[in-house]
N, C-alpha and C positions, 0 to 999 in steps of 0.2 A: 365205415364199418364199425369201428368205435365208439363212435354215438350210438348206431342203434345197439351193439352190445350195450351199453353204459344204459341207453331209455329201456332195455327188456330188464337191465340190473333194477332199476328201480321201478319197475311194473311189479316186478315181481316181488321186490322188499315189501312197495306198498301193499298188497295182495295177502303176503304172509302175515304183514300187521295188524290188517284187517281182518283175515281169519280166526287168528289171534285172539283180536277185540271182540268179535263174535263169538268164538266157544268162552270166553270169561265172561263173558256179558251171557250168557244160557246157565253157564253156571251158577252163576249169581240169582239169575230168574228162580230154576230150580230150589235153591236153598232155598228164597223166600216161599215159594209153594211148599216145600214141604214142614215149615217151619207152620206157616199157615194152617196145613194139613192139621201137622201136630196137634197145635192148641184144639181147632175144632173135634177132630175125632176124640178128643181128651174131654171131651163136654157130657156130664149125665144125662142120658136120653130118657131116663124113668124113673120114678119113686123106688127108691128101698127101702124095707123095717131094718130096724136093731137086732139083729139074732145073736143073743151071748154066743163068745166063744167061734162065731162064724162069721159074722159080717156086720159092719155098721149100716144107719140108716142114711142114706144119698137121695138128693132131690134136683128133680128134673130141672135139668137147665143150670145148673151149678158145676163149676169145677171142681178138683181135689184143692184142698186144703189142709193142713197137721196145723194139730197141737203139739208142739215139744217140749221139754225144757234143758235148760242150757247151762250141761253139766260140760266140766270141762277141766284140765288138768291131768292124774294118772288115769291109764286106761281104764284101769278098773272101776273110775267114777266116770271119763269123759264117755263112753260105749252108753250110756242110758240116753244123752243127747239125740240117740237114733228112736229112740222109743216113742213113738207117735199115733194121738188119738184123731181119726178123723172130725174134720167140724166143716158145719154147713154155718156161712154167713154170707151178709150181703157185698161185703168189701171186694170178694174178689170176683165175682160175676160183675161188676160194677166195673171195674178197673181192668179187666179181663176185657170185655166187650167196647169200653172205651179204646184201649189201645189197639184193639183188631180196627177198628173205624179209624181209626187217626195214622196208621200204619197206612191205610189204603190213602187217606185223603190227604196228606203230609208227605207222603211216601212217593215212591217208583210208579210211575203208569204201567209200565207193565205187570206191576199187582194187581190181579185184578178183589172185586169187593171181595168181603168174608159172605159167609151165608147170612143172607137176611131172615132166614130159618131160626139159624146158631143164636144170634142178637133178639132176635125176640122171643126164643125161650130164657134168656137170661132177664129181660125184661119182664115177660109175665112171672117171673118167679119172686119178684119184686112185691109180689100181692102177700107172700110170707112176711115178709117184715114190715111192710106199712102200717103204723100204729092204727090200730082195731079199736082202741077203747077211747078214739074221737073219731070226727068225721071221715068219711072215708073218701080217699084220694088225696091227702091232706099232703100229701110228698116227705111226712114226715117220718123216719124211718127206724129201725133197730140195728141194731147188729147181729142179734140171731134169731130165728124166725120162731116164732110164738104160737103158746098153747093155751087153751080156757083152763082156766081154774077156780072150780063151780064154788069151794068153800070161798075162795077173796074176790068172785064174781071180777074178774080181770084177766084180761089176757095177757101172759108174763112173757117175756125173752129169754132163754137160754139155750144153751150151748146142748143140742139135741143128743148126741152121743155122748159128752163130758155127763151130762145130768142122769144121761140110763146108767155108766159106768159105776157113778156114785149110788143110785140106785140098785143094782145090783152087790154093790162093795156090802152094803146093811144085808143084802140076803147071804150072803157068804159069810161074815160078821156070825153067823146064827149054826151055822154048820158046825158036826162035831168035832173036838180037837183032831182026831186022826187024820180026817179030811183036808182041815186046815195046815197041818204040818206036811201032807202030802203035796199041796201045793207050794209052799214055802221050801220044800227041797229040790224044785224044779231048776234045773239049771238055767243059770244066767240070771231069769227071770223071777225065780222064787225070792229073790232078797227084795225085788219090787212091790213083788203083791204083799209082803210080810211087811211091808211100812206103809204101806197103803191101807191093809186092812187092820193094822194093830193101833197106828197112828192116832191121836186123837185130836189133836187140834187144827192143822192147816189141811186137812181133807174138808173140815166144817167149813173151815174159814175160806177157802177157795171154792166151795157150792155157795155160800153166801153171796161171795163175792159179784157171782155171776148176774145176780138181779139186777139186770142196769137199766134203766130208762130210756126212750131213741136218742141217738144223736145226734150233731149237725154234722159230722162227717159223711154219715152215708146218708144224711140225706140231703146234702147240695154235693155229693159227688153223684146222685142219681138225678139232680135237678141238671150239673154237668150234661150230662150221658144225653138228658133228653135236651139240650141244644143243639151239642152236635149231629143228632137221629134227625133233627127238626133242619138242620143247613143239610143235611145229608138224604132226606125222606124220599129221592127220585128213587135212590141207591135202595132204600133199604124203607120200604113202605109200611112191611107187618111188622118191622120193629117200631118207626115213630107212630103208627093207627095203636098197638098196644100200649107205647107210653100216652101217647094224651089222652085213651080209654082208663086210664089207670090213675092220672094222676088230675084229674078234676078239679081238685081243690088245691091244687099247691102253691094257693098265693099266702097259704097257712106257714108255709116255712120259711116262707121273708118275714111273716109278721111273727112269729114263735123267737127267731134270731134276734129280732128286735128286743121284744119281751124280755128274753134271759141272756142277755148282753150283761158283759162284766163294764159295769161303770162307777169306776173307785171313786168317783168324786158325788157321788148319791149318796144322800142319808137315809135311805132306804137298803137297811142290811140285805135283802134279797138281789138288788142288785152291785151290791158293793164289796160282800164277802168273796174269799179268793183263798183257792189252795195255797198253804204257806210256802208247797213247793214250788209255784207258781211266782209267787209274791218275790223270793225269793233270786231268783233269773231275771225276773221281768224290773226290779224295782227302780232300778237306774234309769229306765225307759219314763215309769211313771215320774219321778221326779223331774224329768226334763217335761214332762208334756203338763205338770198342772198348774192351770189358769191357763195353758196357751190355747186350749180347742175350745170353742164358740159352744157354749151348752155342752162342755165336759165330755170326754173321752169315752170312746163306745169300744168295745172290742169282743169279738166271736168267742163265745164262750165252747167249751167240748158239747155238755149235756143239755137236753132240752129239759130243767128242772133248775132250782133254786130252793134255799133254805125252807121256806115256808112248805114249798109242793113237795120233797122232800120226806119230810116231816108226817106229813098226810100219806103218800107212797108208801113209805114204808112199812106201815099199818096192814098196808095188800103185800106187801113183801116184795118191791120194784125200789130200789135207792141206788141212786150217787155211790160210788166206791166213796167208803169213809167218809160221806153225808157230805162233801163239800166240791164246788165247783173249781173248774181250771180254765185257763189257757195253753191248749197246747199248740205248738207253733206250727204243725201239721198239719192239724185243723184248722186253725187260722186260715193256712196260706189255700188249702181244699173249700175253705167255703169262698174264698177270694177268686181264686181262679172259675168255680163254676158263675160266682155273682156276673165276672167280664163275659165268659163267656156268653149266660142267659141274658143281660142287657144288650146282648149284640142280635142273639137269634129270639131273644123272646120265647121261650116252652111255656112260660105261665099263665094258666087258668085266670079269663078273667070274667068267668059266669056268675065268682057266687061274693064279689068285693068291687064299689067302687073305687078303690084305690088303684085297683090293678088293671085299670083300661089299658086296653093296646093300643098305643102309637102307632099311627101309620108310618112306616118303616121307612128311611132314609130322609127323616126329619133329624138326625144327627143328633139325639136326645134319649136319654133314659127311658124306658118305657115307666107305666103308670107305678106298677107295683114297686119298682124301687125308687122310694118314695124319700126325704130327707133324712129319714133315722135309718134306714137300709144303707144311702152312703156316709150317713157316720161310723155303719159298723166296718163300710169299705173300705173310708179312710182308715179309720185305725187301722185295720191288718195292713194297710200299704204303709202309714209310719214305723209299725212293728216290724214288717219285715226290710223296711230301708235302714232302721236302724239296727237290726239284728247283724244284719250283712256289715255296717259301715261303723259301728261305734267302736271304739280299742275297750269298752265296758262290758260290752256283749259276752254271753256266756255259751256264745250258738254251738261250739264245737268245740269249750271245755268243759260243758254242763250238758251233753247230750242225755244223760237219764231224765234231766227233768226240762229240759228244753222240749224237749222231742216222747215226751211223759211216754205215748203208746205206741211208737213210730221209730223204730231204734235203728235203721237205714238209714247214715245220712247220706248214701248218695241217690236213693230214692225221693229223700227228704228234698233234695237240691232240685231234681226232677220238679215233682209238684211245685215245687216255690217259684220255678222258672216260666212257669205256662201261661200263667196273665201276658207276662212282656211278651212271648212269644205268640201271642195270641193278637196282641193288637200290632209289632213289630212287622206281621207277617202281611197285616190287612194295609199296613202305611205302604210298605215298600214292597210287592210280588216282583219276584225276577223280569217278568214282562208286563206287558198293559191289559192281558185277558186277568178278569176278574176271578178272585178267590171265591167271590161271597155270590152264589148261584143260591137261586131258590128262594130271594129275597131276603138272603142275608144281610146288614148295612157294608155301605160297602166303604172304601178307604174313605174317601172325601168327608164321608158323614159322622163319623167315629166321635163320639160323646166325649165334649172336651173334660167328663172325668177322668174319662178313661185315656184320656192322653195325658193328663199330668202324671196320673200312675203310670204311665209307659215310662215318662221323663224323668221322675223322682226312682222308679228301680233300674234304670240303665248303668252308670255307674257301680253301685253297687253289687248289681249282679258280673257287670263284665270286670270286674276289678278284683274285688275280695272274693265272689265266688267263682271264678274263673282261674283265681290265684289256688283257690286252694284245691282246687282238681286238679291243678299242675303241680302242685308239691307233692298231692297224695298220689299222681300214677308212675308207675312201676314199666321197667322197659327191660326189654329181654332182644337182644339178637337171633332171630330165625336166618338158618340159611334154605333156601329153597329153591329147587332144583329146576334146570331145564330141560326138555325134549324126554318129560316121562321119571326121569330118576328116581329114584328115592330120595325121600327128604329127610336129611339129616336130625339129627334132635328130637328126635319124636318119640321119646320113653315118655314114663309116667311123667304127664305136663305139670303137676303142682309140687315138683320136683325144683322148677326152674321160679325162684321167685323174685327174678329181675334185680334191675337195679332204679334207685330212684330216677326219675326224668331228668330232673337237672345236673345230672352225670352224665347223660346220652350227648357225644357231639352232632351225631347225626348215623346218615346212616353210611356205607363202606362198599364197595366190591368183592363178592367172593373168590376162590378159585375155580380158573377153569370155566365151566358153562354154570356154574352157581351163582347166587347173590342173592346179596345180606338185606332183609328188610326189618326195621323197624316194628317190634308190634308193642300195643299198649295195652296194660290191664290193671284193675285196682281189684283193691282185696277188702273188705270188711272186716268181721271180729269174726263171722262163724269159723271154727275148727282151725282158730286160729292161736288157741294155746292149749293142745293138748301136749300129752308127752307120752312117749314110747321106748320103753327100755330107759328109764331115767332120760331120753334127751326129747328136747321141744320139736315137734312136728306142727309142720303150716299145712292143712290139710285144704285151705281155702274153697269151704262148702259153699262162700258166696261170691267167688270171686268172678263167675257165669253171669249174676243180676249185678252185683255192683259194678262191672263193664261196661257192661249195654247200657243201664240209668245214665253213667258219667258218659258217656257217649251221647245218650239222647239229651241230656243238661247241654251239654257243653254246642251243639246241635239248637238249642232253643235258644239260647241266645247270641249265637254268633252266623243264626244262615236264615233264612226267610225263605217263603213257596212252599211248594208242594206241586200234585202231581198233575193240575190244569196248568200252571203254569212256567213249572221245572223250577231247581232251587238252585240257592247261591248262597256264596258266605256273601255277609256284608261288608261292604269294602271301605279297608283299613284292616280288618279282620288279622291279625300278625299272624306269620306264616307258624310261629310257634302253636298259636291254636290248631292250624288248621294240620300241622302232622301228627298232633296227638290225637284229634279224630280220625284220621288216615287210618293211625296205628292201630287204636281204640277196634275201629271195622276188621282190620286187617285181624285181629286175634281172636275176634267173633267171630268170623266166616272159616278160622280154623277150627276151633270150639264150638260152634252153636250150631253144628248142626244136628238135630235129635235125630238124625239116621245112620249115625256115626256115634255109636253110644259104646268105646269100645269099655271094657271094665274098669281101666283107671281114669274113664271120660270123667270131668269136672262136675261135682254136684249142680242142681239144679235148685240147688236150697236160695233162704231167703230169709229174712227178720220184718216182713213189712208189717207187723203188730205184735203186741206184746200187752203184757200187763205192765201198771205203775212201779209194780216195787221190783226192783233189780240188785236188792240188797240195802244195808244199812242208809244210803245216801239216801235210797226212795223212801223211807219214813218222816210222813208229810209231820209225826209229832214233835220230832227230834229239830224243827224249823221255827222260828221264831212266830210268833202269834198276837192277835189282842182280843179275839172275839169267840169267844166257848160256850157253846148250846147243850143241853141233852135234849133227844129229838121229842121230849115233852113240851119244851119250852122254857126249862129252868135255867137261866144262867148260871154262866160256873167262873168264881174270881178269877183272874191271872195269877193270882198268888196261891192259888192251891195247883195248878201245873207247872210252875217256875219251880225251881230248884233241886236238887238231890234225892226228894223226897216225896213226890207233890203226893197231894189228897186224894186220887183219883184212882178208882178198882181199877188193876190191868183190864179185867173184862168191860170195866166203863167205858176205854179207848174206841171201841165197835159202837157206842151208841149216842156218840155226839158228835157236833159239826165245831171243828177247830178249824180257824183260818185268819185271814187279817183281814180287819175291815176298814175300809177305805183308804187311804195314801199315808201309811205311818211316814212319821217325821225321822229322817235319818239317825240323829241321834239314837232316836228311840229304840230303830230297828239296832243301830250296831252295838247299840246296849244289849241288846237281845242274844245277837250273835254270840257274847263271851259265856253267856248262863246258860243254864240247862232248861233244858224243857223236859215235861214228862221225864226226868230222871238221864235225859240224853244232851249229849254236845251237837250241835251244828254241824254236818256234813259239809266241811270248805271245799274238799277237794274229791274229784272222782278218778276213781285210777280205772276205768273201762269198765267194758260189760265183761270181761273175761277177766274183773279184779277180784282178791282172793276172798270177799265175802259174796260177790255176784255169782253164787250159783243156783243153778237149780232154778233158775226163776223161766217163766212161760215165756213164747212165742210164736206166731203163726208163722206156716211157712206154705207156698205153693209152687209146685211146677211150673204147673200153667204160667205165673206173672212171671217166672224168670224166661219161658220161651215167647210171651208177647213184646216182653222188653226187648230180647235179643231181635223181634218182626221189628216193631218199630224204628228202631236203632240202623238197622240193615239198609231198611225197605226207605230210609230217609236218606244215609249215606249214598245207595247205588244211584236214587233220584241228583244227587249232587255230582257222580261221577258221570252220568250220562248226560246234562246239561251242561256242566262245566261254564256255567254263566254265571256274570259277577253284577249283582244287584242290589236292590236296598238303599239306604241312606247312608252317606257316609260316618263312620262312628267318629266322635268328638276328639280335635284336636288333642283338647285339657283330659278328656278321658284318655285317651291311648298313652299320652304322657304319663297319667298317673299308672298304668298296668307295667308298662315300662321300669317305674321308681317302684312297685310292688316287686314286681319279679327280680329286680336287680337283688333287692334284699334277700333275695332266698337262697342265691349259690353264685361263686363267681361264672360256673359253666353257664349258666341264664346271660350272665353280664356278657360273656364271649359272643352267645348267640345274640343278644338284643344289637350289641355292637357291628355284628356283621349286618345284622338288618338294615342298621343306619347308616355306615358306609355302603349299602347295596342302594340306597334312597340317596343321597347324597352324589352317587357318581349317576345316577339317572335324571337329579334334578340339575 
């Protein structure tokens, strides 16, 4: 009789556990649907005008997007930080519809696709920004979608709603005083429009600003988009039939990349000039690498332009911010990631170049179009970013203003940086033997032995130093939560609770009673993260929603492989310390991310994924040491008329010439440089943050949308790991895990406690 009491006791445990696992397992599905929901329903279904005063102009197939700027300090400065102009560009339909694809294809099977609808309006709206004034389909792209302009006979870029506001600012400009001071006594508001329209100099100089030329960001993050359409096309047919209708010619943006690659070792100033901000961060890299690359160092430049073209552009009124070229490390690592990815799925047009013949696929070789100076520009961004991640020189995360020039997220930044390794990581090792690569993808076996050195040369440094430093940066707060229905403890205004660092967490505890303690993790950025109220500092954490979910899906790229044909796994060795900060990471999203749960003190949905260059005094490319001074006529200008206290050059001269350093100054030279003045200014050594006491006011974009695909993403790849619970992949390296081990020791004794229990937990097993 005891026995069977004892087998009905655990029939029935079982039974409850598994019901259990079943309503958290629906709950979970749900979130992801409705988070899905969200973004899509969130999508412009139609064109809209500009009506002063009533509504801006939106365009179909585009998400919401702001312009902000990033005021911040007493309230009565930080409150204009909410003040925001809509903007239509291509970045975030691009990045938007990438991660609804990759959420499904990386993600949970029980997600099912996004709308093949929803992805091909974002694609066809793609025709707004693809440069018009060459061939068309050329994949080469803008950032904001373009208008004719009959007097410069050229189609310009700008910022659709920024340029009406400005244009209306001159017809208001014209009104009579009464009118004028009627507006200007509007509450809150009127001391805005009264520096806005009295203003005279940065209103110009920020419409000027806006004349930029395409660039390789958006256009190999849309060369991106159409690989994964093209490995994805059963799924999603009117999205990849609209991209390769569209992009015809886009064997033009390999060869454009090529063309206006920064190559400091050319005696050709067009391709050897370099932002000095640029020069700057990057110099320590160049001195280690010249005379070592076989026909000199190639590396992805931001703008599709150069000194010369420039020079010409401008004349139509299209230039380079302050006439001179950068490497930003953003863009680097976005044209890198889509290069792996297009060499695997091939999207490129090879109708109208024979360079760019297609490979018949699973010949484990490069296709046609990435041709020898394609991967010199590949290598370079894989030396730049091994060495960004690995050198004690590196300035990757004490120099973010000009490291990260337009890209002021770094844990977005870590995201993107992380997608090549996890793109080929995933093809080497899938949790089982069914294939990732459906539809004629290459498949693991065949993998292009460039593209495996690049796997081998960023593992290391990705699982080491960037691994370490998401574990320094997140933030751990104790949730108690409840069982059989209760209320959950702790649930006031959540940006109240601003944790404690990780490496203070010993773990997690037992609650009272039918309660218990779980672990959750979250990091925090700079948004609304130095205001003040009533004289004391408030963390308002506006981006502490996106910067979770990125560091989640980072940390997610390089330590799990699979997706949703084959189910996922960490890779094994993976330290358990990784794997409960992802745990936690999930665990505070599925508290927070859900947008059907929006109560009033719910966590912003804000974000920083672009910006402009200057963030303050640091971002003045003048103030940086130099050797190469143009006016965009052609007139050189001495070094010794910009050197000193004094230099020879109208302030308004500084808009109309290209200053930078040309070709690999000799260190002396530069740190000669360093101690003198330029243009009248010292050397910016140090950056004290984007919330430092001159960084205000300065621009950046922000969207909804990418903070709830991030949290899809994030979710929808987590739940895939918790309902497979399979351990896959290739083992991670002896000498590597040692080394993350000697990393993390160094950062708290609490780490040394945990790494220690690890290894007596491996010691009594082995």
């Amino acid at each position: 009789m005891r026995m069977i009491l004892l087998q009905l006791f655990v029939c029935s445990l079982c039974c409850l556990l598994v019901c259990t696992a079943e309503v958290q397992q629906q709950a979970n599905d749900e979130l992801l649907l409705s988070l899905q929901q969200e973004i899509e329903k969130s999508q412009s279904q139609k064109d809209g005008g500009f009506i002063p005063f009533v509504g801006f102009e939106t365009r179909k197939g585009s998400w919401d997007s702001d312009i902000q700027l990033n005021f911040h300090g007493p309230f009565g400065q930080a409150w204009r930080r909410q003040v925001k102009c809509p903007d239509n560009n291509a970045f975030v339909p691009l990045w938007v519809s990438t991660m609804l694809v990759e959420a499904y294809k990386r993600g949970t099977p029980n997600l099912p696709p996004p709308s093949d609808e929803s992805i091909s309006l974002a694609v066809k709206l793609m025709d707004a920004y693809m440069d018009k004034n060459i061939d068309k389909g050329s994949g080469i792209l803008f950032f904001w979608p373009q208008t004719y302009q009959k007097d410069k006979e050229t189609w310009h870029a700008q910022p659709d709603n920024l340029s009406k506001i400005f244009d209306l600012r001159d017809v208001v400009k014209k009104f009579p005083d009464f009118i004028k001071n009627a507006l200007y006594k509007i509450p809150v508001v009127g001391t805005i429009i009264k520096n806005f329209i009295e203003e005279r100099s940065w209103p110009s100089a920020m419409r000027n600003v806006f004349n930029v030329p395409p660039d390789f960001d958006d256009s190999f993050v849309n060369l991106g988009l159409g690989a994964l359409l093209k490995e994805q096309r059963k799924e999603f047919p009117q999205s990849w039939a609209a991209f390769e209708g569209m992009n015809g010619n886009n064997w033009m943006a390999s060869r454009a990349l090529v063309q206006f690659a920064y190559r400091p070792e050319s005696d050709d100033f067009d391709q050897s000039v370099l932002d000095p901000r640029t020069y700057f961060w990057i110099r320590e890299f160049l001195w280690e690498k010249t005379g070592q690359v076989e026909g000199g160092l190639f590396l992805p430049s931001t703008w599709v332009s150069n000194v010369t073209l420039d020079s010409i552009l401008s004349e139509k009124g299209i230039f380079v911010p302050l006439h001179v070229n950068n490497v930003d490390l953003t863009v680097a690592v976005n044209v890198h990631s889509a290069l792996t990815a297009a060499a695997l799925a091939n999207p490129v047009s090879s109708a109208s170049s024979s360079e760019a013949t297609e490979k018949e696929e699973g010949e484990g070789e490069l296709p046609g179009w990435f041709n020898e100076e394609v991967l010199k520009v590949y290598t370079g961004a894989t030396d730049l970013m091994v060495w960004s991640f690995s050198s004690p020189k590196s300035l990757i995360f004490d120099r973010r203003d000009i490291v990260q020039l337009y890209y002021p997220s770094i844990y977005n930044f870590l995201w993107l940086a992380t997608r090549s390794f996890a793109e080929i990581e995933t093809r080497l090792s899938p949790p089982s033997s069914s294939s990732l690569n459906r539809q004629g993808g290459r498949g693991g076996g065949s993998i292009p032995k460039e593209l495996l050195k690049m796997r081998d040369a960023l593992e290391a440094p990705l699982r080491v130093n960037a691994t370490n430093y998401l574990l320094r940066e997140a933030r751990v707060t104790t949730a108690v939560t409840a069982k059989q229905g209760r209320k959950v403890k702790g649930d006031a205004l959540p940006r109240n609770d601003l944790g404690v660092p990780f490496w203070k967490v010993d773990g997690e505890g037992e609650g009272e009673g039918d309660a218990k303690k779980e672990t959750w993790v979250f990091w925090d950025d700079f948004l609304g993260q130095a205001d003040e109220f009533f004289g004391r500092k408030t963390e308002l954490a506006e981006d502490r929603l996106f910067s979770t979910a990125q560091a989640v899906n980072t940390l997610m790229n390089v330590w799990t492989v699979g997706g949703r044909d084959s189910g996922c796994a960490f890779v094994e060795g993976t330290p358990e310390t990784v794997k409960k900060v992802i745990e936690g990471g999930a665990r505070w999203l599925r508290k927070y991310g859900d947008p059907k749960d929006r109560k009033p003190w719910a966590f912003s949905t804000g974000n920083a994924f672009f910006s402009g260059s200057f963030k303050g005094s640091t971002g003045l490319p003048f103030a940086y040491p130099g050797n190469f001074y143009r006016y965009l006529n052609g007139t050189m200008i001495e070094r010794e008329r910009v050197e000193g206290d004094k230099p020879d050059i109208p302030r308004g001269g500084l808009f109309s010439l290209t200053g930078g350093v040309k070709g690999v100054m000799p260190r002396e030279e530069f740190e000669h440089g360093l101690e003198i003045k330029h243009f009248g200014m010292h050397t910016p050594k140090e950056f004290k943050g984007f919330n430092g006491d001159d960084a205000v006011g300065w621009p950046f974009w922000s969207s909804p949308a990418l903070t709830w695909v991030s949290v899809l993403l994030a979710l929808s790849r987590f739940t895939c790991l918790e309902e497979t619970g399979t351990r896959g992949g290739r083992e991670a390296g002896e000498v590597e895990m040692e080394e993350l081990r000697e990393a993390g020791e160094e950062n708290s004794d609490s780490m040394r406690k945990i790494l220690s229990q690890e290894r007596r937990g491996e010691n009594a097993s082995a």
